[in-house]
C-alpha positions in Angstrom: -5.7 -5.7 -70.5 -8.3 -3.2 -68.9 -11.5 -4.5 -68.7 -13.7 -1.4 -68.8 -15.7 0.1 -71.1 -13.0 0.4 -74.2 -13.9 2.7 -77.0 -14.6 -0.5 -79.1 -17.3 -1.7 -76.8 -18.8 2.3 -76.9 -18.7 2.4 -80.7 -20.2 -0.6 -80.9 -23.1 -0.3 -78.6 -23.6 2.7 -80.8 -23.5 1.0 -84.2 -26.0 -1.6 -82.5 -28.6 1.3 -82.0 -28.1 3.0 -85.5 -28.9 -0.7 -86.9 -32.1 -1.2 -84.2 -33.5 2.6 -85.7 -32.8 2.0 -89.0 -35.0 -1.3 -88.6 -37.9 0.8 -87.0 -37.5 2.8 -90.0 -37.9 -0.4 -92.5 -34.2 -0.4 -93.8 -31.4 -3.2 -93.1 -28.5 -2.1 -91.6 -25.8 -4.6 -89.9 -23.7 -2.8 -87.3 -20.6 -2.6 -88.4 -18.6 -4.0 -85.0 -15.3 -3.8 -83.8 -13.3 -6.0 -82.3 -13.6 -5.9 -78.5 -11.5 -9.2 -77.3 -7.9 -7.0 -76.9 -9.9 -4.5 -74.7 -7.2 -1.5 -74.1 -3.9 -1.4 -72.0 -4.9 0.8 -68.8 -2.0 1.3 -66.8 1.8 1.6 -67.5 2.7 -2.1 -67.1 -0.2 -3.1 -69.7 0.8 -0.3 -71.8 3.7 -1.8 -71.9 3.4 -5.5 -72.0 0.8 -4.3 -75.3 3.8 -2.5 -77.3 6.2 -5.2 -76.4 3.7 -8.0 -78.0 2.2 -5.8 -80.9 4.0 -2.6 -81.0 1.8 -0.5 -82.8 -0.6 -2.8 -84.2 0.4 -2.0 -87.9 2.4 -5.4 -89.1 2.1 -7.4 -86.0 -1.6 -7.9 -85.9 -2.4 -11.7 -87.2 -3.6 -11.6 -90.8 -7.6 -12.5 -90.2 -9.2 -13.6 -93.1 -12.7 -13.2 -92.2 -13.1 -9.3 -90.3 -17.0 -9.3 -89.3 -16.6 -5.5 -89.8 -15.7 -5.2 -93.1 -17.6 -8.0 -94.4 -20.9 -6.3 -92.8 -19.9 -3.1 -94.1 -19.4 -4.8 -97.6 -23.0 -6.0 -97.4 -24.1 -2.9 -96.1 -22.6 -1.2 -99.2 -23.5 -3.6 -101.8 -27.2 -4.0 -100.4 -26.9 0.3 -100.6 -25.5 -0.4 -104.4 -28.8 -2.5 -105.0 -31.3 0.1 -104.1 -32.9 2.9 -106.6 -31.0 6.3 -106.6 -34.4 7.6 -105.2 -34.0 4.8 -102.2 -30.5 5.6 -102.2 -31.2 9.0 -101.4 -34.0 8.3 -98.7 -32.0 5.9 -97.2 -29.1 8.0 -96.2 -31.1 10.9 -95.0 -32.1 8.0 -92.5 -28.8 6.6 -91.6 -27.1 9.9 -91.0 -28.6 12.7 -92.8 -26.9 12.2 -96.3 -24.0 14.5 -94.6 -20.1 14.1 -96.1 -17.5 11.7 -94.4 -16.0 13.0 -91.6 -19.1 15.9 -90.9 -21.6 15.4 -88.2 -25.1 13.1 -88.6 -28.1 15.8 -89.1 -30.5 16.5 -86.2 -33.3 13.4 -86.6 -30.8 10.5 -88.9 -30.8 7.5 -86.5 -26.8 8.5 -86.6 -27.3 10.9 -84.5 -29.9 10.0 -82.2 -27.5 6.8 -81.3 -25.1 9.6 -80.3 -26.7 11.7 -78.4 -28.7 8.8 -76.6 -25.0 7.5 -75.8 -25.0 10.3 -73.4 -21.0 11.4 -74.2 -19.5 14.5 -74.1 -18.0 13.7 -77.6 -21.1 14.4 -79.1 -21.8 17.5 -77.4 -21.2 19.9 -80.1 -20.4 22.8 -77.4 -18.1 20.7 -75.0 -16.4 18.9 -77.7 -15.2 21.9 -79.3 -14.1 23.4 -75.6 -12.2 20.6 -75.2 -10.6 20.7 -78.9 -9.9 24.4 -77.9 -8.4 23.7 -74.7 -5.9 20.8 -75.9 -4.7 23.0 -79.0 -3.8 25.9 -77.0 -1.9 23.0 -74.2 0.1 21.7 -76.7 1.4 25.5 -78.1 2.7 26.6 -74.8 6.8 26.7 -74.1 5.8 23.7 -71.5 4.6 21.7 -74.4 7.8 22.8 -76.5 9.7 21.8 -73.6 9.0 18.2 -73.0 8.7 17.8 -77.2 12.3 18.6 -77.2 13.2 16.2 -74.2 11.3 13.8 -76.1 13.8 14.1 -79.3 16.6 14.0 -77.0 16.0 10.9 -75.5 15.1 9.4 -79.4 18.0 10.8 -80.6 20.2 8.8 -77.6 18.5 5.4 -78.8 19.4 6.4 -82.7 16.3 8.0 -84.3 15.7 11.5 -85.8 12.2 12.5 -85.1 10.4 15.8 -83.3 7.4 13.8 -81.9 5.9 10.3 -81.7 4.1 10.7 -84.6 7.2 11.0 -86.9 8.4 7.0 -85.3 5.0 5.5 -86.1 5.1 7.4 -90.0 8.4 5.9 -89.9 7.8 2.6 -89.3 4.8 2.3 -91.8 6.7 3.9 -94.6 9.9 1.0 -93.8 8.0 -1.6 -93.5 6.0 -1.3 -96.1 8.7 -2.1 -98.4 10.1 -4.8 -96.5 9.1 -8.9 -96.2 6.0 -8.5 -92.9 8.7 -10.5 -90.1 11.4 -7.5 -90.5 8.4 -5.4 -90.5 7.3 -6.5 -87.5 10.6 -7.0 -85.6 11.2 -3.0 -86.8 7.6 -1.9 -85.6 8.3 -3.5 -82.1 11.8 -1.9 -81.5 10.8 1.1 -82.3 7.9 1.1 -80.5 9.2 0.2 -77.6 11.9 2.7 -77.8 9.2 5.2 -78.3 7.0 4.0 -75.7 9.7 4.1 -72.8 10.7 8.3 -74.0 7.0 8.9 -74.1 6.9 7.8 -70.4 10.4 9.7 -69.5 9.0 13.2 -70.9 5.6 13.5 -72.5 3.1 11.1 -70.8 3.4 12.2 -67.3 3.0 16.1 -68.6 0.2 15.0 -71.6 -1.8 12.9 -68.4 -1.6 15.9 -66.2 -3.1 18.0 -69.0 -5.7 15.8 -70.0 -6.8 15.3 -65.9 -7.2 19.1 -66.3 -9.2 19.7 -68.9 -11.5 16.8 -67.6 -11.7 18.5 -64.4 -12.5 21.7 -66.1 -15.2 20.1 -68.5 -16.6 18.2 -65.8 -17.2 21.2 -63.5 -19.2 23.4 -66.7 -21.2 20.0 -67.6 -21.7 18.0 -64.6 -23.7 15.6 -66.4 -20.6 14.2 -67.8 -18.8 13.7 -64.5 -19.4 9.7 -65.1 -16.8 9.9 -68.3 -14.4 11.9 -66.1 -14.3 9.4 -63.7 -13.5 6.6 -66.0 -10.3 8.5 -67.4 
């Protein structure tokens, strides 16, 4: 598997900081870390081998009884549980500003100073929503339409109804779900596969080409990201 810096090992080394300023600020937080030993498939034969072992990682994934992440973020929440409403309350406007799930930290929470020391365009409220902009109006072009539909040909060859990739992976989790976790599994990995080798004869070569392009683009109006761009 690729052994650069994965998006585990990034989310991590920013949970690390959140905890390190949340100590400063007398509070105990344990980062919440994900697991960085699969690292991520880089190139095609990788990418491959990956889907051929775990498909999509929904029921081939060994069962793990003990996940460091969720058990810290149980103790996180239970130590939160603990504390006065008025600590409660101070105590979030720390971590990330007391903002809702999903919303960015506030200006000053140690959420977002972790981010923006991270140095990545993803937290770059301007570039980030550039880039957003720039993908949507990608995919809604007749080129996009074009290699959808050659996408769905060649699923509909190997036996499956869907538009996109999307619809295989919904498909697999709503089977499987109802079915002992072997079939699951031997499902998930057909279908992945089959998925996986259509992506590569129609989407992937056009989605890669777009991607490089927006990169390029992003890169040349904030060169101080050029570093990201040249890890893609």
């Amino acid at each position: 598997m690729g052994h650069g810096q994965t998006s585990a090992y990034f989310l991590n080394r920013i949970e690390e900081e959140v905890a390190s300023c949340m100590q400063q600020r007398g509070w105990t937080y344990e980062p919440e870390l994900q697991d960085e030993s699969l690292g991520e498939p880089l190139t095609v034969g990788e990418k491959r081998a990956f889907v051929i072992e775990y498909g999509y990682g929904l029921f081939t994934m060994p069962v793990s009884p003990h996940d460091p992440s969720i058990e810290a973020a149980g103790r996180n929440g239970q130590r939160f549980r603990d504390m006065s409403v008025e600590d409660q309350a101070a105590f979030r406007e720390d971590l990330d500003g007391a903002t809702e799930e999903g919303t960015p930290p506030v200006a000053g929470s140690c959420r977002y100073e972790a981010e923006q020391a991270s140095g990545s365009l993803l937290y770059d409220p301007v570039a980030s929503k550039e880039m957003a902009e720039m993908s949507q109006a990608a995919y809604a072009t007749a080129q996009a339409l074009e290699v959808n539909q050659a996408y769905s040909r060649c699923m509909a060859e190997r036996g499956y109804d869907v538009d996109v990739p999307a619809d295989v992976q919904l498909g697999v989790m709503e089977q499987g779900q109802a079915l002992p976790r072997a079939e699951a599994a031997r499902i998930e990995l057909e279908s992945a596969l089959d998925d996986f080798e259509c992506q590569l004869a129609t989407r992937l070569p056009w989605s890669h080409a777009v991607g490089l392009e927006i990169v390029r683009i992003l890169v040349e109006r904030y060169p101080e990201y050029a570093w990201e761009g040249a890890g893609s």
